[in-house]
KOLKE-41005 format. One line per 2 residues: number of its first residue (from 1); for each residue x, y, z of C-alpha. Coordinates in pm, 1 decimal. Last residue first. Layout:
<atoms>
NUM> X,Y,Z  ...
</atoms>
This chain:
<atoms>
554> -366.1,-1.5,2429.4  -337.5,-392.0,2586.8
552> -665.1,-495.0,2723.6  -616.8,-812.1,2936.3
550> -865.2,-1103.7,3002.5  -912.3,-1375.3,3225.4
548> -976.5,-1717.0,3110.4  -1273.0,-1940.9,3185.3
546> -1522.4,-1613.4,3062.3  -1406.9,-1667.1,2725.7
544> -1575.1,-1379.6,2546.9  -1688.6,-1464.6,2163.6
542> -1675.4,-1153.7,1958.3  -1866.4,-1177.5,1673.4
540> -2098.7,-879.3,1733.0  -2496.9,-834.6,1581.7
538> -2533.7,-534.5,1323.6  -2589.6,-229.6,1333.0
536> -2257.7,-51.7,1421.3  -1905.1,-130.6,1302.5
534> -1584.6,-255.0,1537.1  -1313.5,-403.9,1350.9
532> -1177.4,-711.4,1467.4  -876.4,-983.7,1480.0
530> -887.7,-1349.1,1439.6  -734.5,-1603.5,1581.4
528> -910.3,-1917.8,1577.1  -1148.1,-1867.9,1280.9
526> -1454.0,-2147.3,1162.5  -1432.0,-2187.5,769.6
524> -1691.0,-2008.3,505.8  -1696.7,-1638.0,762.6
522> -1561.6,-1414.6,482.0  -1266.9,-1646.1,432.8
520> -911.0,-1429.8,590.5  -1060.1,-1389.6,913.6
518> -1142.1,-1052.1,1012.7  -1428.0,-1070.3,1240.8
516> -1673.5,-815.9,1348.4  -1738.2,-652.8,1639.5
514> -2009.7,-449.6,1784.2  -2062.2,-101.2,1844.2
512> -2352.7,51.7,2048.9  -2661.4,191.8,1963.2
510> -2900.2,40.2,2282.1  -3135.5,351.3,2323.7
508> -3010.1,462.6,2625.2  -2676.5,425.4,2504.0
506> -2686.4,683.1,2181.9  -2884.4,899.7,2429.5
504> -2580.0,925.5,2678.9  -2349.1,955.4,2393.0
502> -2515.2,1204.6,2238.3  -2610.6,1416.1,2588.4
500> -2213.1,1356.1,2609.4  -2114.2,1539.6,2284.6
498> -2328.2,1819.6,2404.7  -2629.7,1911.7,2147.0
496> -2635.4,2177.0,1839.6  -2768.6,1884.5,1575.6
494> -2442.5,1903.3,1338.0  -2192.6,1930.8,1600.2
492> -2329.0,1693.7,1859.5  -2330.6,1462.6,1535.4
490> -1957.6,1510.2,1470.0  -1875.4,1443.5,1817.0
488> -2012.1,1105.9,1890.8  -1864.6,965.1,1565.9
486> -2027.1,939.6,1239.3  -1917.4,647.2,1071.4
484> -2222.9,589.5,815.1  -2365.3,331.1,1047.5
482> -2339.6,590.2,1330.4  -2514.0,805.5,1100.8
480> -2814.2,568.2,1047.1  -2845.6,477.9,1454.6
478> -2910.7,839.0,1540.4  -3157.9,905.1,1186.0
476> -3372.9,544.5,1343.5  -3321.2,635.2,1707.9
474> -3469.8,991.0,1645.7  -3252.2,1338.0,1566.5
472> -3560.4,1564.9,1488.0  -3412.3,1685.2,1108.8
470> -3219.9,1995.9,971.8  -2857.7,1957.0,1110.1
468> -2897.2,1592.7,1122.5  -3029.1,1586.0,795.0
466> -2781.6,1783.8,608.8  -2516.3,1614.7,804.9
464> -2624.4,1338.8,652.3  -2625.8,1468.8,270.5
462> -2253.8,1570.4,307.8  -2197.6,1159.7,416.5
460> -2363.2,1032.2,100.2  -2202.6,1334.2,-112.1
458> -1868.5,1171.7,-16.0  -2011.4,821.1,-118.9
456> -2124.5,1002.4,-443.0  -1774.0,1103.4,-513.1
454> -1665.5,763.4,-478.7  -1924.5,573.1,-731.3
452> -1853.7,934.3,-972.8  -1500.3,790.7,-1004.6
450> -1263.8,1081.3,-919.0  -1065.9,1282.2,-1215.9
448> -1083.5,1561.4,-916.5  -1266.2,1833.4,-1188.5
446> -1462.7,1527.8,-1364.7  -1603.2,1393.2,-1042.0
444> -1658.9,1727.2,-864.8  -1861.1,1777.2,-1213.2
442> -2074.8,1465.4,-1203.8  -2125.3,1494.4,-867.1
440> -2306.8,1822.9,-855.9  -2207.2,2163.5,-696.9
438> -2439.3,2237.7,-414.2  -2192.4,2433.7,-177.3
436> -2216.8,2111.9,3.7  -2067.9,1907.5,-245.8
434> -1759.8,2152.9,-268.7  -1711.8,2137.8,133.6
432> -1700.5,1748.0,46.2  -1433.6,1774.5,-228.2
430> -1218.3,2014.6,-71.6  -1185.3,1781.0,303.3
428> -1058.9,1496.7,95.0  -842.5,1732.1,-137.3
426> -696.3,1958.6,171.0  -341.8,1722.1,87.0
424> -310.6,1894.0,-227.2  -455.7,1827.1,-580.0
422> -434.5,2035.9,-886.5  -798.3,2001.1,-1019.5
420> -978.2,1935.9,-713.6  -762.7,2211.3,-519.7
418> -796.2,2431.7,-794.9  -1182.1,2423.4,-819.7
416> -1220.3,2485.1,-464.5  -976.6,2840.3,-477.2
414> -1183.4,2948.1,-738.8  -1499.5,2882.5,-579.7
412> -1370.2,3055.9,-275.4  -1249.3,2841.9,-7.3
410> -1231.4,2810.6,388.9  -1242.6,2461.8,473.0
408> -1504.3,2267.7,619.8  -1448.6,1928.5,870.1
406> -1467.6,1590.3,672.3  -1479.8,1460.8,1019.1
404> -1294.5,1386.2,1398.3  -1056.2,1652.0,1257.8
402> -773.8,1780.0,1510.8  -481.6,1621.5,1256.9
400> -437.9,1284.8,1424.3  -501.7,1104.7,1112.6
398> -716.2,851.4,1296.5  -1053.1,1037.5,1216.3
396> -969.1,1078.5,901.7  -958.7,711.8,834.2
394> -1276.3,637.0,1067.8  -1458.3,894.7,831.7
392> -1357.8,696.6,552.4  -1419.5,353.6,686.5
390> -1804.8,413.8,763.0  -1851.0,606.7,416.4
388> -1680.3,336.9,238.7  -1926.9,76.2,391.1
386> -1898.5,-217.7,653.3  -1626.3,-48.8,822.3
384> -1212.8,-92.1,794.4  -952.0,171.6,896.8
382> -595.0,246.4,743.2  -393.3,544.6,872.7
380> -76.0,662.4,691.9  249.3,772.5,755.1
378> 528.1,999.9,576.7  342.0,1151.0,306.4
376> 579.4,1350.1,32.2  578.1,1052.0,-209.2
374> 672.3,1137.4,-569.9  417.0,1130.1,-900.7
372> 240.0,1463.6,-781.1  55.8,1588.0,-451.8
370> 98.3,1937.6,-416.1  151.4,2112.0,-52.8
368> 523.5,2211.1,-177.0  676.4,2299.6,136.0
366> 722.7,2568.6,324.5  540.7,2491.0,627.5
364> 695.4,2149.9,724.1  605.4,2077.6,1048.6
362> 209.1,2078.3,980.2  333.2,1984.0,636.7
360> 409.0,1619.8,762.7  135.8,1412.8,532.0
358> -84.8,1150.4,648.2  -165.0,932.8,360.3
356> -588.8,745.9,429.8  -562.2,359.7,305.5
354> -888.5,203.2,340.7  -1051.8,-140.5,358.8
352> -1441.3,-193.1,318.9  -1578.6,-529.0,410.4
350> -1673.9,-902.4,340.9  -1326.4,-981.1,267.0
348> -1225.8,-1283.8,87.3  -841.5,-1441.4,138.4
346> -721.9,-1691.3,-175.4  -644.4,-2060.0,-22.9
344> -288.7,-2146.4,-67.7  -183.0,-2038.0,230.6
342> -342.2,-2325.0,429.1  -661.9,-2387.0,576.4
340> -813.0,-2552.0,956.3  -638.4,-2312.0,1176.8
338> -838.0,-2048.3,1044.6  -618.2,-1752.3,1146.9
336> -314.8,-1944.1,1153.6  -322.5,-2047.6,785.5
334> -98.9,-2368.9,750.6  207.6,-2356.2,511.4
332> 236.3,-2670.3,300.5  -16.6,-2569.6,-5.1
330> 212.1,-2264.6,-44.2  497.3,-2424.6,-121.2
328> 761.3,-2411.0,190.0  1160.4,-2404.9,35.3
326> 1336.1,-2110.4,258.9  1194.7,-1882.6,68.0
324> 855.5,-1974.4,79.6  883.6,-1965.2,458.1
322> 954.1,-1632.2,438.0  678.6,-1523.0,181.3
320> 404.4,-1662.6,434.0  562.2,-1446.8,738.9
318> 550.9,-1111.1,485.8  242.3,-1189.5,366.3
316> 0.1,-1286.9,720.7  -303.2,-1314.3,531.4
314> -553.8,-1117.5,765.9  -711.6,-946.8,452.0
312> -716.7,-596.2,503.3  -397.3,-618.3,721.9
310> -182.9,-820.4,477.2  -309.0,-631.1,194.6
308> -200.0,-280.5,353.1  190.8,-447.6,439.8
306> 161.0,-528.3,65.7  80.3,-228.2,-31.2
304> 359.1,-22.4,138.8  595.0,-301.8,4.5
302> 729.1,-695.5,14.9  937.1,-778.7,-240.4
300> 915.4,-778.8,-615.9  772.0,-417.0,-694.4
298> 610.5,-489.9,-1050.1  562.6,-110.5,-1263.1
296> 297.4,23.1,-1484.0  139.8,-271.0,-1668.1
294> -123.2,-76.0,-1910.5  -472.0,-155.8,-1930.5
292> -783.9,-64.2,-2214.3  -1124.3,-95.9,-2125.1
290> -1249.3,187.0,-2335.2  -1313.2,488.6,-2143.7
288> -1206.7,310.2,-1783.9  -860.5,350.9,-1937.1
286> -684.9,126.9,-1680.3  -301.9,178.9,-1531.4
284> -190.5,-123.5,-1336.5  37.0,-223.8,-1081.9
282> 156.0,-564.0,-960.6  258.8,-592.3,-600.8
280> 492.1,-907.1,-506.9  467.0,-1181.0,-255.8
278> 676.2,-1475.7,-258.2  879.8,-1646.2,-528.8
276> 941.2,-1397.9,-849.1  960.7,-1573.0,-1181.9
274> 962.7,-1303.3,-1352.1  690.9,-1450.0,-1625.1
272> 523.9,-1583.4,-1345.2  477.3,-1326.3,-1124.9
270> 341.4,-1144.4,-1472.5  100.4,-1401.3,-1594.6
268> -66.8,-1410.2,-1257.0  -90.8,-1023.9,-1249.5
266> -210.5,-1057.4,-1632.2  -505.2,-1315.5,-1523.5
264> -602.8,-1107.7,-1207.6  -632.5,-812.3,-1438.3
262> -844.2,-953.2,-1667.5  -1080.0,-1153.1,-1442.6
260> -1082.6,-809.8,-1281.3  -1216.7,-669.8,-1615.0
258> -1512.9,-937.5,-1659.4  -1587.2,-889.5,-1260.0
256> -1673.1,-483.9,-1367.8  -1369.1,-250.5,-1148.4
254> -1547.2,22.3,-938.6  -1485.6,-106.3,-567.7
252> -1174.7,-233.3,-560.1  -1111.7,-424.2,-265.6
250> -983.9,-250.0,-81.8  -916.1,152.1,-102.8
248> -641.7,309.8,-147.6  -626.4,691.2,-40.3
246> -347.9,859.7,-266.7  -54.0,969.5,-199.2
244> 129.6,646.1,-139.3  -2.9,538.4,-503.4
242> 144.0,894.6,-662.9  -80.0,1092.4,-783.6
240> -48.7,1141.6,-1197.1  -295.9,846.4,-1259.0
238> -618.6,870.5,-1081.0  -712.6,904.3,-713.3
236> -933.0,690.6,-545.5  -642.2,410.9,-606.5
234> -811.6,106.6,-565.2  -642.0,-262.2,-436.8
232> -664.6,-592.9,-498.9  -607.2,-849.5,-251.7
230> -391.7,-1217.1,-198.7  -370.9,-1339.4,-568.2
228> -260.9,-1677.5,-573.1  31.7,-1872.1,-710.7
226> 160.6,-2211.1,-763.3  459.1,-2240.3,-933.7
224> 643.4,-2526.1,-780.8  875.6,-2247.9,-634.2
222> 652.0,-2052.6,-482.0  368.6,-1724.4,-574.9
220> 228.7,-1479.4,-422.7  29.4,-1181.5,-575.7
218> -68.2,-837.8,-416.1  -303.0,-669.5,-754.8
216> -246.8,-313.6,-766.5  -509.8,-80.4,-981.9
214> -467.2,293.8,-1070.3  -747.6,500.8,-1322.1
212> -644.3,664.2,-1622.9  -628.8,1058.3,-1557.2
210> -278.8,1081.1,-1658.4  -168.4,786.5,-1868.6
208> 157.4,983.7,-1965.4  403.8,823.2,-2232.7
206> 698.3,705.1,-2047.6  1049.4,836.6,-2047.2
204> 1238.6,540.3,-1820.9  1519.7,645.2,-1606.5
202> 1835.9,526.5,-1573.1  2205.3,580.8,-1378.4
200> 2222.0,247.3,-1251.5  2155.4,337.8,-868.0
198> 1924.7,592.8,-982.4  1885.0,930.8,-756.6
196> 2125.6,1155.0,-979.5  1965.6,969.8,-1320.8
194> 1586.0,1106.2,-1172.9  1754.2,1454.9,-1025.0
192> 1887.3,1525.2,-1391.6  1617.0,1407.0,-1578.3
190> 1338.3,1579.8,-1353.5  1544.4,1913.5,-1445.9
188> 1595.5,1866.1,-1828.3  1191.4,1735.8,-1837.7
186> 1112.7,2024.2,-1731.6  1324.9,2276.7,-1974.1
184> 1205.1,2019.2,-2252.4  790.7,2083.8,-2162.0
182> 501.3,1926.2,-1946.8  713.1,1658.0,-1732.0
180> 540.9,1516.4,-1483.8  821.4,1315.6,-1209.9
178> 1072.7,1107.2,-1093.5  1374.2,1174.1,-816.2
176> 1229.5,948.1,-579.6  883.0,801.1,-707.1
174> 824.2,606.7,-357.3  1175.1,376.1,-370.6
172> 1420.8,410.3,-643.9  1574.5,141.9,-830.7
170> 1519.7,247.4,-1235.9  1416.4,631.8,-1242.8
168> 1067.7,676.2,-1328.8  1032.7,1053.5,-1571.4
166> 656.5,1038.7,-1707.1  584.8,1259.3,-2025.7
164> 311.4,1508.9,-2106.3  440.6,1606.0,-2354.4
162> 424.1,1479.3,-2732.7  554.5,1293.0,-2978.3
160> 707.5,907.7,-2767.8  975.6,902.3,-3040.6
158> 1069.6,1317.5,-2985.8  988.0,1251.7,-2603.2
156> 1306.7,993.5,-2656.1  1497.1,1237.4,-2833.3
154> 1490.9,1441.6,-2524.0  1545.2,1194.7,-2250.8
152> 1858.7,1054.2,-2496.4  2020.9,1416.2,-2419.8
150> 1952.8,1446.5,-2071.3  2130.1,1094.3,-2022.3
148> 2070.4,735.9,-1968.0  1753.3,684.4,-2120.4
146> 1495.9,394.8,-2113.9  1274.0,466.5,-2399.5
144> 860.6,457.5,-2348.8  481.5,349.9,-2480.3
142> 318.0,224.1,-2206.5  344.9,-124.8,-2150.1
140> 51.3,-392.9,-2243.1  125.4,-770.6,-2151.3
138> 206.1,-1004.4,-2462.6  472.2,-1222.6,-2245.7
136> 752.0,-1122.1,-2507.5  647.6,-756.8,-2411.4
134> 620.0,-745.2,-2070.3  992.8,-878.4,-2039.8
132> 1134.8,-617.0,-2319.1  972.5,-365.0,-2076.6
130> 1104.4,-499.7,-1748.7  1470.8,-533.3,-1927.3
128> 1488.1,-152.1,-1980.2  1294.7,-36.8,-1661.9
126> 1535.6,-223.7,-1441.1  1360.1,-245.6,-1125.0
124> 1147.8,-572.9,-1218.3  1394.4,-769.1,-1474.6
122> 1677.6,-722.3,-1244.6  1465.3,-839.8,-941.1
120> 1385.2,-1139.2,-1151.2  1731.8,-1203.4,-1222.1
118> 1858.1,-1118.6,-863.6  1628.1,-1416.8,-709.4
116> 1355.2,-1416.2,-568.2  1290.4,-1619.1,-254.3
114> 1662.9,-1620.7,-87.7  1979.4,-1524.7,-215.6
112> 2235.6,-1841.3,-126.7  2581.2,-1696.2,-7.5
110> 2874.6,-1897.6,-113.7  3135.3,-1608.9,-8.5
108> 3267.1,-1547.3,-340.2  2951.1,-1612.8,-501.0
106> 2752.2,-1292.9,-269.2  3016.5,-1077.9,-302.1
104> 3021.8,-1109.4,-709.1  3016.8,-723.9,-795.1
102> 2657.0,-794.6,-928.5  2499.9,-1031.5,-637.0
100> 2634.0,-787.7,-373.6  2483.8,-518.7,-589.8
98> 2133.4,-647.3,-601.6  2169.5,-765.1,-234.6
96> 2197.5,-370.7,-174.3  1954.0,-244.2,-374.5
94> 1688.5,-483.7,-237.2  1808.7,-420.0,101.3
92> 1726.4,-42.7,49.7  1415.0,-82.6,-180.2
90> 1191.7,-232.1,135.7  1364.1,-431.2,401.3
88> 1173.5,-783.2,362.1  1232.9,-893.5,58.5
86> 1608.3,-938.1,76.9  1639.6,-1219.1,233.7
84> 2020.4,-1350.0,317.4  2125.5,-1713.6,283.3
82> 2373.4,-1923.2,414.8  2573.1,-1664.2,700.6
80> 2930.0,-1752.7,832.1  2888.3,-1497.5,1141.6
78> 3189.5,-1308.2,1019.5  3184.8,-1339.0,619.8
76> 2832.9,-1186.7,642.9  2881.1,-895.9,820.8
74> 3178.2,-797.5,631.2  2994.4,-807.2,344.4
72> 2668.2,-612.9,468.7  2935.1,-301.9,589.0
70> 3058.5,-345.8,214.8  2696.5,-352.0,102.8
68> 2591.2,34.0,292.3  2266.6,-13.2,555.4
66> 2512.1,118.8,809.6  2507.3,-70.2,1140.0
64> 2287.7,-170.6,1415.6  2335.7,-544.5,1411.6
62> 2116.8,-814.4,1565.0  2251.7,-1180.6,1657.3
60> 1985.4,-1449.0,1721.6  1687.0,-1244.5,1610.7
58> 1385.2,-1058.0,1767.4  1473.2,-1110.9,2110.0
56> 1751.8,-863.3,2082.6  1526.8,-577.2,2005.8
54> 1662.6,-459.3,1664.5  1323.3,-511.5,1466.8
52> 1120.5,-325.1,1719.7  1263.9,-30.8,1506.0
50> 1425.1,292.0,1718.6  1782.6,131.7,1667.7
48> 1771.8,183.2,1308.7  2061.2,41.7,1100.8
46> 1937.2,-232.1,1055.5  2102.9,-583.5,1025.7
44> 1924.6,-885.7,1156.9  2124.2,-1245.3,1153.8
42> 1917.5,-1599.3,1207.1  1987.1,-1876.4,1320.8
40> 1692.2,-2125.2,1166.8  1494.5,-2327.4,1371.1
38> 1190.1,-2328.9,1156.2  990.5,-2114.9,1402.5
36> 1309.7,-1856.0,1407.9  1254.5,-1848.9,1019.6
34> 880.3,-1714.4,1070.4  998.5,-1530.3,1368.9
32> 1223.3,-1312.6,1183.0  1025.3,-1274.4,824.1
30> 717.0,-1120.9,1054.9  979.0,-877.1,1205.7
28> 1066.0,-779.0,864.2  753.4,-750.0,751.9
26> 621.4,-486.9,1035.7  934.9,-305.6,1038.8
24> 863.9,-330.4,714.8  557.5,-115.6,705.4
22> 713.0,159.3,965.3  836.1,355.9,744.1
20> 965.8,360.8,357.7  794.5,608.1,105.8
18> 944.1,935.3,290.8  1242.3,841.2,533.7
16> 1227.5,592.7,867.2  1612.4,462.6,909.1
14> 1679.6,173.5,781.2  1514.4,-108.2,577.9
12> 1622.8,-431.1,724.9  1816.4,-713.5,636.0
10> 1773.4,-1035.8,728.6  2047.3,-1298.9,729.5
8> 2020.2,-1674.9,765.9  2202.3,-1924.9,971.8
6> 2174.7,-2320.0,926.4  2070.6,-2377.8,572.4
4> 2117.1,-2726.6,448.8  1792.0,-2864.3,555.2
2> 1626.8,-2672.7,338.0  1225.2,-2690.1,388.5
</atoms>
């Protein structure tokens, strides 16, 4: 641990826009008391007053002001700050320690950068030098021009020879100001916004992997070089929807061991390459035609995924990745849920992890409902079961949209084949209503550009309420669909009963939910302080100290 360190900054992410919420108020708060623990000072600076982050316990001095890097300055040369993190507050306090470090703020004031360092975020946001990086290390980019101008965009799709093309603009958070190009007169638009948006003026022309399937790998790594990967994650949705669009699922259910061997080595390869200390996300396009992987894009801080990881595995990232910064290797930094481990050891999961957007258009009418390359969610649900049908239906049951199931929508056959094919937030609920029209998987599949494994999950739960609709509902069908995630509801629905006859009958004949652990090591070591999911079928883990008295807190 530095001893020479006395007072450290943290800076937050701001107000709550599209493709950065409420995830790092979650790291940064973790970051907080994980230097606070060390007896570090420490400085907070958001300008959010709504964020648990800027309660006054949560640091030693907290400031509410603009999230601009003069306002940062200032701040900095008055409390006499060491080292500021910049991992923690999402793309703004990346950008803005990026430019302290650039116009020399951060030398002239003898102000350590902590965890990873502005090289390796240079050589992650700027799509010029992330590309020549990839390359010396061997690792597979798409084939692309960095371009500074309308102009170069359009001789670069000349090089590339053919539309589609991918617009990223270098330093922007959730797609902003990117897009699918399909012809010059789009491409001139999504330029323009994409170099507007860009805090160096650049995007990145990239040839389009539409349809190829989207891995993340969550990797952390410290300064003596060890590194581990934390969780990999499964974009249901293909290339061409943006990752915070799309429900993520984890682990990944569909990748062969042989090919996550080769993804794990390349996200290793990568962290190291950059030489980025703490947790980053890795993303990956894959060709599941051929095998064939591209690197997409590195996001070294703590993100969207990352803050999904942590809770799907139970390895606290963003607290872990603070104490690497301030010197801690990973074999030195104990693992509170086990007690017994460190960080070091890679998390297992024996369960289903998912990722379900929530998307404002029920107070935003006139907008675009399509899902593209840039974030329009706002929020997002995640829910965990023993099966993907289990922890999809608990998903959209926690969306808060008046569903408690993959409810039917109103659609001609014309309308249903344009929702799987051009996808809008009604995809989930489009999908399943297409199943039970009868069309088969294998063309929902190819229509959505869905994995057939998923699709037949979907048809798993249309097939239930097939049964309970046409079936004598017995403990054996009763105690099936709660397995399946069925709720109380949804079954009363299907089988023409009261919800509370269901519930009442559910009870009588002993179907309740238990709990199971999250502990970071699939049950191998003994867990302290775990959390739970509740499932059905199966017997609980949940040990009640009787010596103690307990409190539910809602």
């Amino acid at each position: 641990m530095r001893k020479d360190y006395k007072k450290l900054m943290v800076i937050g992410s701001g107000p709550i826009v599209i493709g950065q919420a409420a995830e790092f108020d979650f790291s940064g708060s973790q970051a907080c008391k994980s230097l606070r623990e060390e007896g570090y000072k420490t400085v907070l600076v958001n300008s959010n007053p709504a964020t648990i982050q800027t309660d006054l316990e949560m640091a030693d001095a907290v400031y509410i002001e603009p999230m601009q890097a003069d306002i940062i300055a200032k701040i900095i040369e008055k409390e006499g700050v060491d080292g500021i993190m910049a991992g923690m507050g999402g793309q703004t306090a990346l950008n803005i320690c990026s430019e302290l470090a650039e116009n020399g703020t951060l030398d002239r004031l003898g102000v350590t950068l902590l965890g990873t360092q502005p090289e390796a975020i240079a050589m992650s946001e700027d799509r010029e030098l992330f590309k020549e990086t990839m390359e010396k290390i061997g690792e597979p980019v798409p084939i692309s021009r960095t371009c500074t101008s309308i102009e170069q965009a359009i001789e670069a799709v000349k090089v590339i020879g053919r539309y589609p093309v991918l617009i990223r603009p270098a330093y922007t958070l959730g797609g902003t100001g990117g897009g699918i190009a399909y012809n010059e007169e789009e491409l001139k638009d999504i330029c323009g916004r994409g170099l507007a948006y860009s805090r160096i003026h650049q995007v990145l022309i990239e040839e389009s992997v539409l349809g190829w399937k989207e891995y993340e790998y969550e990797v952390m790594r410290d300064h003596n070089d060890n590194c581990i990967i934390i969780c990999n994650m499964e974009n249901i949705d293909a290339m061409g929807i943006h990752t915070g669009e799309s429900i993520v699922c984890a682990p990944c259910l569909t990748l062969s061991d042989l090919d996550h061997q080769r993804l794990r080595d390349a996200s290793l390869k990568v962290i190291r390459a950059l030489g980025i200390e703490g947790g980053c996300n890795v993303q990956f396009a894959y060709n599941p035609a051929n095998g064939d992987y591209r690197l997409i894009e590195v996001n070294p801080r703590v993100s969207r995924s990352s803050a999904l990881a942590s809770k799907a595995t139970g390895y606290p990232i963003a607290r872990v990745s603070a104490k690497i910064a301030v010197g801690y290797t990973l074999d030195e930094i104990p693992n509170r849920v086990t007690g017994t481990t460190y960080a070091a050891f890679e998390p297992s999961v024996d369960y289903v992890v998912l990722k379900v957007p929530r998307w404002p258009f029920d107070k935003f009418r006139t907008v675009d409902r399509h899902l593209g390359t840039q974030m329009k969610s706002t929020g997002e649900t995640m829910a965990i079961g023993r099966t993907f049908e289990e922890a999809l239906l608990k998903g959209v049951r926690s969306l808060e949209i008046g569903s408690v199931h993959l409810d039917p929508v109103n659609m001609t056959d014309e309308q249903l084949e344009d929702e799987l094919v051009h996808a809008t937030d009604k995809r989930i609920f489009a999908i399943a209503e297409a199943l039970r029209k009868g069309w088969s998987i294998e063309k929902v599949s190819e229509l959505a550009s869905w994995d057939a494994f998923f699709t037949r999950k979907v048809a798993n739960i249309v097939n239930m309420e097939k049964r309970l609709a046409s079936e004598p509902l017995g403990k054996d069908l009763l105690k099936e669909a709660k397995c399946m995630g069925f709720c109380d509801a949804a079954i009363a629905s299907f089988t023409g009963k009261d919800e509370m006859d269901i519930r009442r009958t559910r009870k009588d004949l002993g179907i309740v939910p238990v709990y199971k652990m999250v502990d970071t090591c699939s049950a191998e070591f003994e867990a302290k302080t775990p959390y739970f999911y509740s499932t059905y079928g199966l017997s609980s883990e949940v040990k009640r100290d009787k010596s103690k008295k307990n409190i539910i807190i809602i």
